[in-house]
C-alpha positions in Angstrom: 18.2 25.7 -75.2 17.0 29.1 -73.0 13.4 28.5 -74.6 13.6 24.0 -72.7 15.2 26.1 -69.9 12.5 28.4 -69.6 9.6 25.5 -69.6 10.6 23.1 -67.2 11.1 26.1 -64.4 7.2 26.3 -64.4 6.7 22.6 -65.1 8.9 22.6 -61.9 7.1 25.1 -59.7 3.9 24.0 -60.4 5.1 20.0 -59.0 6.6 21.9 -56.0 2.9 23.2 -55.4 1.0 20.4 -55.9 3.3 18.6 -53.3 3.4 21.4 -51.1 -0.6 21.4 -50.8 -0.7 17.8 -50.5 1.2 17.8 -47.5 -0.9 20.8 -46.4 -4.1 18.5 -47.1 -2.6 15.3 -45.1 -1.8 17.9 -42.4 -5.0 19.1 -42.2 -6.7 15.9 -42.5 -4.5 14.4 -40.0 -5.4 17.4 -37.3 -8.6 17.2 -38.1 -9.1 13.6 -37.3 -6.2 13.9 -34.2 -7.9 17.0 -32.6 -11.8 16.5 -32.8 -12.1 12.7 -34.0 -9.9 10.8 -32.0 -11.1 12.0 -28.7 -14.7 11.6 -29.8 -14.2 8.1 -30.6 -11.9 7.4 -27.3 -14.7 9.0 -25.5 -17.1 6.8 -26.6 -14.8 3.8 -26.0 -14.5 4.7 -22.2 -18.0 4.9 -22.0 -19.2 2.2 -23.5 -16.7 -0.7 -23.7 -15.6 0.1 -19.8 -19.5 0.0 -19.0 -19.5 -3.2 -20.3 -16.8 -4.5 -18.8 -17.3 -3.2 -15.2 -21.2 -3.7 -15.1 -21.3 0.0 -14.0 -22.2 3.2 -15.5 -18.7 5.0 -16.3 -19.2 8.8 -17.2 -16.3 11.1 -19.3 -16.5 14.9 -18.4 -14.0 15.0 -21.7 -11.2 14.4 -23.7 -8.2 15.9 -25.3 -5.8 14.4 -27.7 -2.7 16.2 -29.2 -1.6 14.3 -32.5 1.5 16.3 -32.8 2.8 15.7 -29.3 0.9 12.4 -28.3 -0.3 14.2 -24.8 -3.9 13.0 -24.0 -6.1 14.6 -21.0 -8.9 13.2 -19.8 -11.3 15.0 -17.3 -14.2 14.3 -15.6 -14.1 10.7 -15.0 -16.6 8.8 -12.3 -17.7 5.1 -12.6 -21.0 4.7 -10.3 -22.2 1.3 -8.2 -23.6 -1.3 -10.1 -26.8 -0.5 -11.3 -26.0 3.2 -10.6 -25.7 5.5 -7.3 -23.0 6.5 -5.6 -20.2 7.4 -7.2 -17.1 4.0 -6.6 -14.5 5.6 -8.3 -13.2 8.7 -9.7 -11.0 11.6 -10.9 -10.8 14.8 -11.9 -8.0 14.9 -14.4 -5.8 12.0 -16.0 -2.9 13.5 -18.0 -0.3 11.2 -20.2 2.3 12.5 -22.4 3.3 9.4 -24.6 6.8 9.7 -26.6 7.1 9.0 -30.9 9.7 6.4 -29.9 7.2 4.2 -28.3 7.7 3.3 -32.4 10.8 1.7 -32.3 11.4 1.1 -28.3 8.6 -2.2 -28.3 6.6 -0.7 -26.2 5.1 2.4 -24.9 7.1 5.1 -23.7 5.4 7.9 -21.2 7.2 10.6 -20.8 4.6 11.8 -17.8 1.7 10.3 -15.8 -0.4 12.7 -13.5 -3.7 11.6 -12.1 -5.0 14.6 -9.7 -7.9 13.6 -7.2 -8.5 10.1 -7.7 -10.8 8.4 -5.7 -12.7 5.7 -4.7 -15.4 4.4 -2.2 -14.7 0.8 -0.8 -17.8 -0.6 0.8 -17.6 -3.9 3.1 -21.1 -5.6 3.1 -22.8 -6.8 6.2 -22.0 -10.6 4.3 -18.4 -10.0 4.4 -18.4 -9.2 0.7 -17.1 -5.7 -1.0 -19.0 -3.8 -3.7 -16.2 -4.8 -6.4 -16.2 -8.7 -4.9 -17.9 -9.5 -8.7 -15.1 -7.9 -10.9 -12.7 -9.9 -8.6 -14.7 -13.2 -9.0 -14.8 -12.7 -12.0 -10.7 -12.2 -12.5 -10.3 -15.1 -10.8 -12.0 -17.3 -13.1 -9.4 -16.6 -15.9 -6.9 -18.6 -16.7 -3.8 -18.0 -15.6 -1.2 -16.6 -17.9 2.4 -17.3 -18.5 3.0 -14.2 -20.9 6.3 -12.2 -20.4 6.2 -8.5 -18.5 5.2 -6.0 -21.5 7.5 -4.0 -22.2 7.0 -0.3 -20.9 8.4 2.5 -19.5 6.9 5.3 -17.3 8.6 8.4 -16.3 7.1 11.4 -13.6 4.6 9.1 -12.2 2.1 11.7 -9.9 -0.7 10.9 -8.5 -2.3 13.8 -5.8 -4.9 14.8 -3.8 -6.3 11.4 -3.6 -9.0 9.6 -1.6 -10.1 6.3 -0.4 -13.4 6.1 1.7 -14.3 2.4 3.8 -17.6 1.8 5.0 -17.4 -0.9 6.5 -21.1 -2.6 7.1 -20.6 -5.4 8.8 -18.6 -3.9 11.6 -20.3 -0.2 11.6 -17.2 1.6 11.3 -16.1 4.5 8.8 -12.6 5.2 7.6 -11.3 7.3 5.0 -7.9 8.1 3.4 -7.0 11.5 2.4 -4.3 13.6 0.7 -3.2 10.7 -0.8 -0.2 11.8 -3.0 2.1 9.4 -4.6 5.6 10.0 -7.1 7.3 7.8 -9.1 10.1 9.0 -11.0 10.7 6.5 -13.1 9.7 2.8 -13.8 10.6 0.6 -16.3 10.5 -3.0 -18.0 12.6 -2.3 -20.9 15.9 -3.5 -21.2 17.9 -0.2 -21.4 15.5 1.0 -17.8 16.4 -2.4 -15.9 19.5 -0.9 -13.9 17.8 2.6 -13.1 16.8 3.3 -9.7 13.4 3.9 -9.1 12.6 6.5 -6.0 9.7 6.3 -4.9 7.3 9.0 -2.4 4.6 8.1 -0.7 2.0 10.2 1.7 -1.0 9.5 3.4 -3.2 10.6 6.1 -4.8 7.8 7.7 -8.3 8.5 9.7 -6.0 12.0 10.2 -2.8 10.1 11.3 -0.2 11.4 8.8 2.1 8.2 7.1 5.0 8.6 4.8 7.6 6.5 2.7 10.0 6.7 0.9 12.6 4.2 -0.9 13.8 3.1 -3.7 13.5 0.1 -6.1 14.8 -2.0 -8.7 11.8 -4.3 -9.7 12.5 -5.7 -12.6 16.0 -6.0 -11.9 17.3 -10.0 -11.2 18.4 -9.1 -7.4 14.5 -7.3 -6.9 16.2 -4.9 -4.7 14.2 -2.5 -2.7 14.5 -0.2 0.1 11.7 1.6 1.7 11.2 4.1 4.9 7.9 4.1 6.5 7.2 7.2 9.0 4.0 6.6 10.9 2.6 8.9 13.5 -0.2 9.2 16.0 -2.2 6.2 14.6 -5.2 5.5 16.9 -5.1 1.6 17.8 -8.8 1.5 19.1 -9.8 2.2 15.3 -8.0 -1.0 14.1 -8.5 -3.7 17.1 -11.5 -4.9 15.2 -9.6 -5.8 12.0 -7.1 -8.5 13.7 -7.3 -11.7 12.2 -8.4 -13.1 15.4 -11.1 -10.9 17.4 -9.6 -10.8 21.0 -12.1 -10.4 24.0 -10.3 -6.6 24.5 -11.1 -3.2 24.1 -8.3 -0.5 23.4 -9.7 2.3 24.9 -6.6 5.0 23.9 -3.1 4.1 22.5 -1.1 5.6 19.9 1.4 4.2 17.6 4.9 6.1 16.2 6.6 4.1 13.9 10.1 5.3 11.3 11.1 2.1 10.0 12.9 0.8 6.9 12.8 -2.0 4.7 15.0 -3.7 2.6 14.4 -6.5 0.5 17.2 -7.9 -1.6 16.8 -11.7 -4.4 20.1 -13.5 -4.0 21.6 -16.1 -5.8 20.6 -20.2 -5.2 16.8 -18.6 -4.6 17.7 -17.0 -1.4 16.3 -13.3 -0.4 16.6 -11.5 2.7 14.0 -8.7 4.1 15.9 -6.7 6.5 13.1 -4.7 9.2 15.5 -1.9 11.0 13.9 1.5 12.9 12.2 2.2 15.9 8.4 2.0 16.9 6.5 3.6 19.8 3.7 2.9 21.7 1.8 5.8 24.1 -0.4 6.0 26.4 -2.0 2.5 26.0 -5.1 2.0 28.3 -6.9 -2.1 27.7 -9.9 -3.3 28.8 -11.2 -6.8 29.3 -14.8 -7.6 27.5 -16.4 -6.8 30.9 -14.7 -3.3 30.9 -12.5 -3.7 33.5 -8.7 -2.6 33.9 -6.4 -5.0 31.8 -3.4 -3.1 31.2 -1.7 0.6 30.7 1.8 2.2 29.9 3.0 5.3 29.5 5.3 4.4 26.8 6.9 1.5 25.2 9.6 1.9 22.4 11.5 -1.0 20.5 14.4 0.1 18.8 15.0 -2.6 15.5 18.7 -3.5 14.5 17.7 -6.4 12.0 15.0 -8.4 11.4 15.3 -10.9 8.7 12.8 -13.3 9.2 12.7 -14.9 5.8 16.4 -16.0 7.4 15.2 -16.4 11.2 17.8 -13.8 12.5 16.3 -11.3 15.0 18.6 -8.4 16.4 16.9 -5.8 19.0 19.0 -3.5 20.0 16.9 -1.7 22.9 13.4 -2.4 24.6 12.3 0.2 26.9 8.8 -0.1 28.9 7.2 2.8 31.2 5.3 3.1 33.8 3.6 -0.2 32.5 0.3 -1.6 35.2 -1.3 -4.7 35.2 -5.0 -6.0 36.3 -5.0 -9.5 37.4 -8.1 -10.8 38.8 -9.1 -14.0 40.4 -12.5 -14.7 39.6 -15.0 -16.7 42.4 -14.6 -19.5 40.3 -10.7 -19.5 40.7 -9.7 -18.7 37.3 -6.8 -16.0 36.9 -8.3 -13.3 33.6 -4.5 -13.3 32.0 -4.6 -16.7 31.9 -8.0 -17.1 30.2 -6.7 -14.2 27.6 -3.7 -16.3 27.0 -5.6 -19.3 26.8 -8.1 -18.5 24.0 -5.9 -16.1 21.9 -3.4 -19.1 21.8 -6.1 -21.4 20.7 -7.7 -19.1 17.7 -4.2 -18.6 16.3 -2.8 -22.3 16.3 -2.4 -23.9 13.1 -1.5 -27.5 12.7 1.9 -27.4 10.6 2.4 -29.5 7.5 5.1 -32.5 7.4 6.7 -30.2 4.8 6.6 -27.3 7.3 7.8 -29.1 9.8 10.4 -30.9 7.9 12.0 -26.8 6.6 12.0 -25.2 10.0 15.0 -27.2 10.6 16.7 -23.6 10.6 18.0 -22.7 14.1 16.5 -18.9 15.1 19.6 -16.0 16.0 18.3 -13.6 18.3 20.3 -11.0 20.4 18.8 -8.4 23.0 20.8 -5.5 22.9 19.3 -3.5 26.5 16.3 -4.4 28.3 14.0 -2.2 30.7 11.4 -1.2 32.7 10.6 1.5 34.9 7.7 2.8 37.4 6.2 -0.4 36.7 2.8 -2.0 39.1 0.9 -4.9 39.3 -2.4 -4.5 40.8 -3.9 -7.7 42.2 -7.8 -8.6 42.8 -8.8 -12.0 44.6 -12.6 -13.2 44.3 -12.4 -16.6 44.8 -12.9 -16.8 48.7 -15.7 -14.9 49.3 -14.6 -11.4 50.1 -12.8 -9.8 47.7 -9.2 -9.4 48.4 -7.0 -6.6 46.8 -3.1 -6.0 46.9 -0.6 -3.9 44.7 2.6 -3.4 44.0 4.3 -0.4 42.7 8.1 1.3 41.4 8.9 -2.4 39.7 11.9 -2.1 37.3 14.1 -4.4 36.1 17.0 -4.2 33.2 18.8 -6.7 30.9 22.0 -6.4 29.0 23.0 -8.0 26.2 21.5 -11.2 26.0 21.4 -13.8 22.6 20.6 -16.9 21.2 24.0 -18.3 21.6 24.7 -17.4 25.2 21.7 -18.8 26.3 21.5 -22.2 24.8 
């Protein structure tokens, strides 16, 4: 009995080994291929696959894989022009730290996105065309797809120090934004993520005009509700005119726009949804010229502060307007036409659009509209006549006027 005993403790000891560097072999393998193979081979993959698939050399500085703890880091990243050059997009590290229960949760579960100095160079051809216009051509070409959302879930989204450059061609102009930094908590198409909030930041500086927002969201949710704040300061109007949908025959010469508004979009029931526009905006020290470069219009400062817009609802609340110092140009050319009313004239006739039947037959909707407070101080009106010969000039100056309380209902 002690002698059987005595055998099976080695017979035992010697199983436990073998097991015990089996499991030190698997390990090893298993780091071995997780450390040093796996980020060769999704090295290679960015390389080459995304070169194929974007037309454009795509460079990989490195990459970084944990096996045990599923974080991956890639560095170094640039994808160049087609055919090579400049450098369209870029950053300098991409960090994701996936989760094991990405397993059993249908779908992958990061615990932490950080992307630190992305950017990307957007070019505007002198055709009207962008450097990328292929990729989305091509896009566009595929069918459309009526696959569910994937399941995911995203957590610590963080994306800083970024960059977007615009040269644009075909009007000569340059923009650029910088410190681009945006966090997202958390967001989430999995069932058990539905109901959480997500809070998102946004900052931006804008040709050197700071933005930032801040809100949160539900987007996956059935009501889609969101809320955002937008703070805007010091934007530089003379930048944008050009980009309007319809060129006007104008030139902002200064002007500066404040804005701190806040959105809130909300999907009701019977397919209804309201976006609600509340805040202020600001408008300083606006100086317009016509297209011959003469005096159109100035003010000091107008403000509009916002109640409620919904317009997907046609109700319109404003609770205060205030204009000042506001001055006018009208001139009377030899021919006998008045400049405002040629301005009115064509900017009314670029932006008409014939309406539908089925347009026409929905606006049935009467608009609700209420003017809290109304008014305008150290106004002036300066007045040039050319159409008899010698030029006649008059002014008027220390126009104000005020408004209280005025709606849709009392005056119809």
């Amino acid at each position: 009995m002690t002698e059987t005993t005595d055998t099976a403790k080695p017979t035992a000891s010697i199983e436990l080994k073998k097991y015990v560097l089996r499991l030190a072999l698997a390990m090893l393998v298993f780091s071995v291929l997780g450390f040093l193979g796996l980020p060769l081979l999704a090295k290679w993959v960015l390389v080459d696959q995304l070169s194929k698939t974007l037309q454009r050399p795509v460079a990989v500085e490195s990459v970084r894989i944990n096996p045990y703890t599923l974080l991956v880091q890639v560095a170094g990243f640039a994808i160049q022009e087609k055919g090579g050059g400049e450098t369209v997009a870029a950053f300098d590290s991409l960090q994701v730290d996936a989760e094991w229960s990405s397993l059993w949760r249908g779908g992958p579960v990061i615990s932490e996105l950080s992307l630190v100095a992305p950017t990307v160079r957007v070019v505007r051809l002198a055709d009207g065309r962008f450097n990328f216009s292929d990729l989305i051509d091509e896009f566009a070409a595929q069918p459309a797809s009526d696959a569910p959302t994937p399941l995911f879930s995203l957590n610590n989204i963080q994306i800083s120090g970024g960059k977007i450059d615009f040269d644009d061609q075909m009007l000569g102009e340059k923009h650029q934004l910088s410190e681009l930094n945006i966090g997202l908590p958390f967001i989430s198409s999995l069932p058990q993520a539905t109901a959480v909030f997500v809070e998102p930041t946004f900052s931006v500086s804008i040709d050197g005009s700071p933005l930032l927002a801040q809100g949160k969201s539900k987007p996956f949710d059935a009501s889609m509700e969101s809320e955002v704040a937008f703070e805007l300061r010091d934007v530089q109007l003379g930048k944008y005119i050009d980009y309007l949908p319809h060129g006007l025959p104008i030139e902002v010469v200064s002007g500066a726009l404040d804005s701190d508004l806040k959105l809130a979009f909300q999907h009701q029931e019977e397919g209804r949804s309201t976006l609600v526009i509340s805040g202020g905006v600001a408008l300083k020290d606006l100086v317009v010229k016509n297209a011959a470069g003469a005096p159109l219009l100035s003010l000091r400062r107008l403000d509009v502060v916002v109640g409620s817009l919904d317009p997907l609802n046609g109700k319109f609340a404003i609770d205060r307007v205030s204009l000042e110092e506001p001055e006018i140009h009208a001139r009377v050319s030899p021919q006998g036409s008045i400049d405002w009313v040629d301005f009115l004239s064509t900017k009314q006739a670029s932006s008409r659009v014939p309406a539908s039947e089925d347009e026409v037959l929905t606006k049935t909707a009467p608009l609700e509209w209420s003017l809290g407070e109304a008014a305008i101080t150290g106004g002036a009106l300066r007045w040039r006549d050319e159409s008899h010969g010698e030029p006649f000039d008059a002014r008027v100056d220390g126009l104000a006027a005020r408004l209280r309380n005025v709606d849709s209902k009392s005056s119809a």
